[in-house]
N, C-alpha and C positions, 0 to 999 in steps of 0.2 A: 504494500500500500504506500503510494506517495503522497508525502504530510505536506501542507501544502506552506509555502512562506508567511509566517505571522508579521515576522520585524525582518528587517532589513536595515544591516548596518553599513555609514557609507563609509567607509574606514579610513579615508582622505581626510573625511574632516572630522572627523572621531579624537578628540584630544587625551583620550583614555582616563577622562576625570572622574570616573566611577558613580557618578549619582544614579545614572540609569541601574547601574547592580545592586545600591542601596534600594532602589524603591522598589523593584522587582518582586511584587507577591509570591509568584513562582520561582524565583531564585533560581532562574536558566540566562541569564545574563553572567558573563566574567569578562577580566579582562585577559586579552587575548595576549601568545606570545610570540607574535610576530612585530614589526614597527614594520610605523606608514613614512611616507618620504618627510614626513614632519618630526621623525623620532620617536612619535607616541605607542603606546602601546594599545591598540584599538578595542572597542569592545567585541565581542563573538558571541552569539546563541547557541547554548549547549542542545538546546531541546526544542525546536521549534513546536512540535507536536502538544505541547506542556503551556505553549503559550495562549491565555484568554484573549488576547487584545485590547487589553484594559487600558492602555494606552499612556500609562505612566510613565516609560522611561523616556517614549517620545514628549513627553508637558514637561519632563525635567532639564534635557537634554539643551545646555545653554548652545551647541554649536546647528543645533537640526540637524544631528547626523542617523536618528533616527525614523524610520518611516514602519510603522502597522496598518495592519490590514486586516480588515473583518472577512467571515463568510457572510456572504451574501445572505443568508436565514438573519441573521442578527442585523444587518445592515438594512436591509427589508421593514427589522418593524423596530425601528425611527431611534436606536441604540447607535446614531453615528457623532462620532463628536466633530465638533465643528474648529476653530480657532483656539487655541490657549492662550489664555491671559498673559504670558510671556512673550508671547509673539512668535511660540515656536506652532509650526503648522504641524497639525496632525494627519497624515493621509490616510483616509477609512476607503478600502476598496473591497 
């Protein structure tokens, strides 16, 4: 069975500042050990399947380097978030 993408990390601009893996309910957020051409050490999804799309690390994420994504069932009945008060945009697809 292929688990389909919840979060998508852009890992260019990922500054590996860890808020996303503090707020993480499900606790499949880490930081990664690879570096991006900026030095940082990027965030990575241990578990996409495990993800709600609660949409927390993308509302914390000061760089928008994260992007979530609902199923369409939950998207459907009006469970989409719109803009975060931070200014960081959430993509609900």
């Amino acid at each position: 069975m292929v688990v389909p993408v919840r979060v998508r990390v852009d890992e260019e601009r990922c500054k590996g500042c860890g808020l996303c893996v503090y707020v993480c309910p499900r606790g499949i957020l880490e930081l990664g050990a690879t570096v991006n051409s900026g030095g940082y050490h990027p965030v990575r999804v241990t578990e996409q399947g495990l993800c709600t799309s609660c949409t927390l690390c993308a509302l914390m994420c000061p760089d928008l380097a994260l992007e979530v994504f609902r199923p369409a069932a939950r998207a459907a009945a009006g469970m989409v978030a719109a803009e975060a008060g931070g200014g960081a945009a959430v993509a609900v697809r």
